[in-house]
C-alpha positions in Angstrom: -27.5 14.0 7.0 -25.4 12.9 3.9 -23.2 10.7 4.9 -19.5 10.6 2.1 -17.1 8.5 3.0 -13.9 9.8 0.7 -11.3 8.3 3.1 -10.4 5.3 1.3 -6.3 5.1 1.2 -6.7 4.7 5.2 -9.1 1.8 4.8 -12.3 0.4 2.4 -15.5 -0.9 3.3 -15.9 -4.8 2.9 -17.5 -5.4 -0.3 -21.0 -7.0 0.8 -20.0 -10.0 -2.2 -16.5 -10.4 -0.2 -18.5 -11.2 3.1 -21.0 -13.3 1.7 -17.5 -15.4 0.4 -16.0 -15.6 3.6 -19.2 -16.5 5.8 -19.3 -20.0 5.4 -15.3 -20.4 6.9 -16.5 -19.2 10.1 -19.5 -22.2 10.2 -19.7 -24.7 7.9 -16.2 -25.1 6.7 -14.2 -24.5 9.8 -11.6 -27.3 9.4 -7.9 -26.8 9.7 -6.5 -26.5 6.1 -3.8 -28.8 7.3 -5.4 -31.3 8.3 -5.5 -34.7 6.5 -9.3 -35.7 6.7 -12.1 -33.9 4.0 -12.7 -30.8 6.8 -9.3 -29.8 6.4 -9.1 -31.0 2.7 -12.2 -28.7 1.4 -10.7 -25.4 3.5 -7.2 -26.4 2.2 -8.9 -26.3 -1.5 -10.8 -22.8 -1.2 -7.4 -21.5 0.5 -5.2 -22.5 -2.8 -7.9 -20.8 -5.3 -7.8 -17.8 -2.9 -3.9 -17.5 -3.8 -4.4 -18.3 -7.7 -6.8 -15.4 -7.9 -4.3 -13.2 -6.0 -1.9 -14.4 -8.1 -3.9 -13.3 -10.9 -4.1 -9.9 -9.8 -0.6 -9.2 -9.4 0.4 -10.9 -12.7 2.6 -13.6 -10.8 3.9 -16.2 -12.5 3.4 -19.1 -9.8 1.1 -19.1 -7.0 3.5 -20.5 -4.5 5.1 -16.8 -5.0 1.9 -15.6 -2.5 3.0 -16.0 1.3 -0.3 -14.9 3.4 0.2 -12.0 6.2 -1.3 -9.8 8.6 -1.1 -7.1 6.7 1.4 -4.8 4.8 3.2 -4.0 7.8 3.9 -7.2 8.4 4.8 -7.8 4.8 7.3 -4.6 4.7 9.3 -5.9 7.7 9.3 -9.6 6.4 10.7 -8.7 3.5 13.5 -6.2 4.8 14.4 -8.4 7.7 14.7 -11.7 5.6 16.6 -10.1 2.9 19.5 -8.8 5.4 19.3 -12.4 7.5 19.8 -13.8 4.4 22.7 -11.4 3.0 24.5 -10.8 6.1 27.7 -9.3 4.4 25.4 -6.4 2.8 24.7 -3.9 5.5 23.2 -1.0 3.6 19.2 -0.2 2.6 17.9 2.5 0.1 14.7 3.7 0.7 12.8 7.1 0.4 12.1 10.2 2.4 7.9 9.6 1.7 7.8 5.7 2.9 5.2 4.2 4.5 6.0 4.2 8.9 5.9 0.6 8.2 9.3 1.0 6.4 10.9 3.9 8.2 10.6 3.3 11.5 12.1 -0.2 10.6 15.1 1.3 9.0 15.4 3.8 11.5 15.5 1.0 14.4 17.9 -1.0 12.1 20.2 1.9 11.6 19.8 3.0 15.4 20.0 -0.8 17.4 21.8 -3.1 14.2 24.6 -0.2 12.6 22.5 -0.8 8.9 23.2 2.3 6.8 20.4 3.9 5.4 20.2 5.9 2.7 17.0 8.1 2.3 16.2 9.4 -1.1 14.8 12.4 -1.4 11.9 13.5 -3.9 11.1 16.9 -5.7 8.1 19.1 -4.8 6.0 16.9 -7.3 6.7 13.6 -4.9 9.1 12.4 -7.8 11.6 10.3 -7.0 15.6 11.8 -7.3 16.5 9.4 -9.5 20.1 10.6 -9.5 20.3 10.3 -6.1 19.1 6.8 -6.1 21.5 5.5 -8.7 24.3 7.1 -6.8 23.3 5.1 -3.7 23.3 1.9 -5.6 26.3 -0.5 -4.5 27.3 -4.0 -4.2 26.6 -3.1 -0.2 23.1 -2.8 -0.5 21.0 -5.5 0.3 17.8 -4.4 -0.2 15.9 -1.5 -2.0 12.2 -0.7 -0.8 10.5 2.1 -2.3 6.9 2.4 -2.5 5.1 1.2 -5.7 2.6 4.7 -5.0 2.5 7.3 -1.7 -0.3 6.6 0.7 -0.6 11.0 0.7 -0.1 12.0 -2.4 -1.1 8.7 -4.8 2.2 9.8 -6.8 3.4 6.4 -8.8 7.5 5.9 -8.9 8.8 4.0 -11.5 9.2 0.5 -9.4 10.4 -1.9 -12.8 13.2 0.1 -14.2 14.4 1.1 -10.1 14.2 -2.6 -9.9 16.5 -3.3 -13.0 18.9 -1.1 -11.5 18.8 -2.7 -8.1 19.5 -6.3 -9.9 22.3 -4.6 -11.9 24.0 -4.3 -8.4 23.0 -7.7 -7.1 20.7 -6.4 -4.5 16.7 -7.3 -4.2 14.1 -5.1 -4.9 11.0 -4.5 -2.6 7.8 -2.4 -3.4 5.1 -1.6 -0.4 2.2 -1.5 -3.0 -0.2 -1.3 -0.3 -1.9 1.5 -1.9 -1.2 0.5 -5.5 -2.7 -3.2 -5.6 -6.4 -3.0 -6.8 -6.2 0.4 -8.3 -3.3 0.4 -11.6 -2.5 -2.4 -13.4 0.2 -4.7 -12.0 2.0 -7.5 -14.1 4.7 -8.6 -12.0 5.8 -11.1 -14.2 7.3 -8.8 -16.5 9.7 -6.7 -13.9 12.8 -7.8 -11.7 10.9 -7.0 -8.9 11.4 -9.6 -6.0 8.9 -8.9 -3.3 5.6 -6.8 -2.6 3.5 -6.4 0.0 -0.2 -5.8 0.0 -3.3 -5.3 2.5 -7.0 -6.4 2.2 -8.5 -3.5 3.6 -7.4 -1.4 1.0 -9.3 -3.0 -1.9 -12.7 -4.1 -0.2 -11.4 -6.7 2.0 -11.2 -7.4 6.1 -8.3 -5.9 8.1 -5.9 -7.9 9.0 -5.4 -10.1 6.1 -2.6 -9.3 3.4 -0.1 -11.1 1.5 3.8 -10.9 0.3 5.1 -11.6 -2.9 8.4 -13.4 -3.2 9.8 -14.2 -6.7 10.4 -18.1 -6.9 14.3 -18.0 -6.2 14.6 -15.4 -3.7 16.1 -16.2 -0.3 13.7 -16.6 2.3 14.2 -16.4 5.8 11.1 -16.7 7.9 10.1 -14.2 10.7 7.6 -15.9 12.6 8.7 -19.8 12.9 6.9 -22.6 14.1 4.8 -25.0 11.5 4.8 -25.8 7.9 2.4 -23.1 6.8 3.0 -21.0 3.7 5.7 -23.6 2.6 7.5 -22.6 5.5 7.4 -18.7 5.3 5.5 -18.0 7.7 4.1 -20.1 10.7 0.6 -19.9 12.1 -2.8 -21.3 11.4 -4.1 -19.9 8.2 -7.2 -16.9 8.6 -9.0 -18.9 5.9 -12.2 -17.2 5.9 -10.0 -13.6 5.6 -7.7 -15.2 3.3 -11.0 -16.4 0.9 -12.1 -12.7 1.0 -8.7 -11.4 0.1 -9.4 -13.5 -2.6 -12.8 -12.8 -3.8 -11.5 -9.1 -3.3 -9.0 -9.7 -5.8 -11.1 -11.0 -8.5 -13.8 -8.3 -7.9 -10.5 -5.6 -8.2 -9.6 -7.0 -11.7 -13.2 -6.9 -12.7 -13.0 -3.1 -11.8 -9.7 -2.2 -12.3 -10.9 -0.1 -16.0 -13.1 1.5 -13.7 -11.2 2.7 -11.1 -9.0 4.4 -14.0 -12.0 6.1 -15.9 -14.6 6.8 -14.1 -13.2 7.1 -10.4 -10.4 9.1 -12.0 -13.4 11.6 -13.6 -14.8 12.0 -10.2 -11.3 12.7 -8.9 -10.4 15.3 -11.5 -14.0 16.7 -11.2 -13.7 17.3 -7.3 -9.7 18.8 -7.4 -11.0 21.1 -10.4 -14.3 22.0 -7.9 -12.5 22.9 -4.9 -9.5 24.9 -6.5 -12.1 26.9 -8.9 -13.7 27.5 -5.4 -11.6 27.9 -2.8 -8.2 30.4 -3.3 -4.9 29.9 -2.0 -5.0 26.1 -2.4 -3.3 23.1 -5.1 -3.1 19.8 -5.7 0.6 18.2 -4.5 1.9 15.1 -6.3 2.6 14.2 -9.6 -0.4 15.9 -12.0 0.7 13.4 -14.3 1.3 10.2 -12.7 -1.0 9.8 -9.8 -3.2 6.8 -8.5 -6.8 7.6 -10.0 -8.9 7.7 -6.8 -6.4 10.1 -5.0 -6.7 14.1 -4.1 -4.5 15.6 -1.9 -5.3 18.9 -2.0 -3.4 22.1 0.2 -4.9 24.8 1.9 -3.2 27.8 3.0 -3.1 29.6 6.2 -5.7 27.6 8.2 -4.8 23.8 9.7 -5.8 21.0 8.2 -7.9 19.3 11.3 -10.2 22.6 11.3 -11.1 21.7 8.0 -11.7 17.9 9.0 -13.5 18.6 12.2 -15.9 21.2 9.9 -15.9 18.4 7.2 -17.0 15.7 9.6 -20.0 18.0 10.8 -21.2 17.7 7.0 -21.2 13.9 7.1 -17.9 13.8 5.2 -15.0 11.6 6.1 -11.5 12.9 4.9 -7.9 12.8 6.5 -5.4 15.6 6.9 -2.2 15.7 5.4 -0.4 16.7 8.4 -0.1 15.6 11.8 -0.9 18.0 14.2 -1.8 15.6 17.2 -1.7 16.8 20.8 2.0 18.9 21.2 3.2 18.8 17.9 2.3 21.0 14.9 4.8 19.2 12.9 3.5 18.5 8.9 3.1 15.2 7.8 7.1 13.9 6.6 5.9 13.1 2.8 4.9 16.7 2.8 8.2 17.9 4.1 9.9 15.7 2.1 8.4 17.6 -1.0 9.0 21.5 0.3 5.2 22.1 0.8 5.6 25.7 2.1 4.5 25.1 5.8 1.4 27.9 4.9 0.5 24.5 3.1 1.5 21.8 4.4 -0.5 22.5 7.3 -3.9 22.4 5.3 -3.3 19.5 3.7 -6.5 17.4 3.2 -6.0 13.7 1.6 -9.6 13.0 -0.4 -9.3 9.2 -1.6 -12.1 7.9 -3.5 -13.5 4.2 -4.6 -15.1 2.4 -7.0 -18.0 3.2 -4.7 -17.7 6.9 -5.0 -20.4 8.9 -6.7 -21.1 12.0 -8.4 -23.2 13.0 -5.8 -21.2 12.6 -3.5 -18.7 15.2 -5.4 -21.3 17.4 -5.4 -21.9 17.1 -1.9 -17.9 17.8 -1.1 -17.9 21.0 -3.1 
């Protein structure tokens, strides 16, 4: 059987030229890049060029701005929870109604167990950001803003620079989960007020459980997880070199197909959405038709449920994920698409299709 794997905003396959980079850390070049001798010293070296070529990627301006992480989870709740450590008088966070878990649950526990006020801001049936509403929000209480640089459903883009000028205007900091965005749009953080991101390998062709968190020279830091000198004090712990290498190889192979991603992985995008809604009625595309990440469909299907389709999918050979979450008890739509007023005819037959620079046009032909 055909075998399609268009389930790429959940996770990538390792790019065979990021495991060949990241091989020799587990053998030959095992030392402890803290260490004084030349073990340490040559590990220490490949773990530096690893954060220049992040830094690359991102447009920083310094390297010392990359802090290594588990992942973008951990990066989301670094950045929150050092930013109101480190601001104690401002008890107040703005983020959206379509974040990442990794950002709502935390502000939900904060608001629940610490008294933080949240403030949600909504979005329009496109995914589009109420601006309005978010300027309204804006005070010399808030701390911290984190919205998403672009949604994990829908691939719909928000305007992260000019929300981040408007954050500054108020004195608070500006954080983007860009977990999905990294890799696939051009980023040049250099020129925006934006103080921290987070990112995750395994969403651009590197291992799980690597990522990495920007922090704009400048910016209070407070450290969650103490303990040694690592990452200039930001965050304690042994360095995953060999992971942190490929996170690093997988940056410079992102750059290097970064034109790609938004030519001919968007084709193949546009080409399926256009394929299945030509085919199939009673279905659209949700998100922003104009300002979308290139590799992302997410496309609704009334009156039947979404995991029907999957489970008929899967018997096909091809990997997708549904737009709602209609586990065991709970026929509840996913909250990005409540958030937007998918019609719940909809919302329930949502199906995410998230392509890669490894996509094909057979492939698409395969889907439809």
């Amino acid at each position: 059987m055909k075998s399609v794997y268009f389930d790429n905003n959940a996770t990538t396959r390792v790019d065979p030229r990021v495991v060949e980079a990241m091989l020799p850390f587990f053998t030959e070049q095992f030392g402890n890049p803290s260490s004084m001798h030349g073990f340490g010293a040559n590990v220490g070296s490949a773990l530096n060029r690893a954060r220049g070529e992040l830094q690359s990627l991102l447009g920083a301006e310094h390297d010392h701005e990359i802090v290594f992480t588990s992942g973008g989870t951990e990066g989301d709740n670094a950045a929150i929870l050092s930013t109101l450590e480190a601001n104690p008088r401002r008890r107040e966070i703005i983020t959206s109604a379509v974040e990442h878990p990794a950002v709502l649950s935390l502000c939900t526990w904060l608001e629940k167990n610490k008294g933080i006020s949240v403030h949600l801001i909504p979005v329009d049936s496109k995914g589009r950001l109420d601006l309005d509403a978010y300027e309204a929000a804006l005070s010399d209480r808030v701390a911290i803003v984190s919205i998403m640089w672009a949604n994990n459903e829908t691939g719909t883009i928000f305007p992260v620079a000019g929300l981040a000028d408007k954050a500054k205007a108020v004195g608070a900091l500006f954080h983007t989960d860009a977990v999905q965005a990294v890799g696939k749009i051009p980023i040049d953080l250099k020129s925006t007020a934006i103080d921290m991101l987070s990112l995750s390998g395994h969403k651009l062709h590197a291992p799980k459980g690597i990522g990495a968190l920007y922090v704009r020279r400048g910016v209070r830091f407070r450290p969650q997880i103490k303990g040694g000198h690592q990452e200039r004090g930001r965050r304690a712990g042994t360095e995953n070199t060999p992971a942190i290498v490929a996170l690093g190889k997988a940056a410079v192979l992102a750059t290097r197909y970064l034109a790609e991603e938004n030519t001919r992985v968007r084709a193949l995008r546009d080409r399926l959405e256009k394929g299945l809604i030509q085919r199939i009625g009673n279905s659209f595309v949700t998100g922003d038709p104009d300002n979308r990440l290139p590799n992302t469909a997410n496309v609704a299907f009334e009156y039947i449920e979404g995991e029907g389709i999957l489970l008929l999918l899967n018997k096909e050979g091809i990997a997708a994920s549904s737009g709602s979450a209609c586990t065991s008890g709970s026929l509840e739509p996913s909250h990005v698409l409540r958030a937007m007023n998918i019609p719940y005819t909809a919302a329930h037959g949502a199906i995410r299709f998230s392509l890669s620079r490894e996509s094909t046009d057979d492939e698409v032909d395969h889907v439809l």
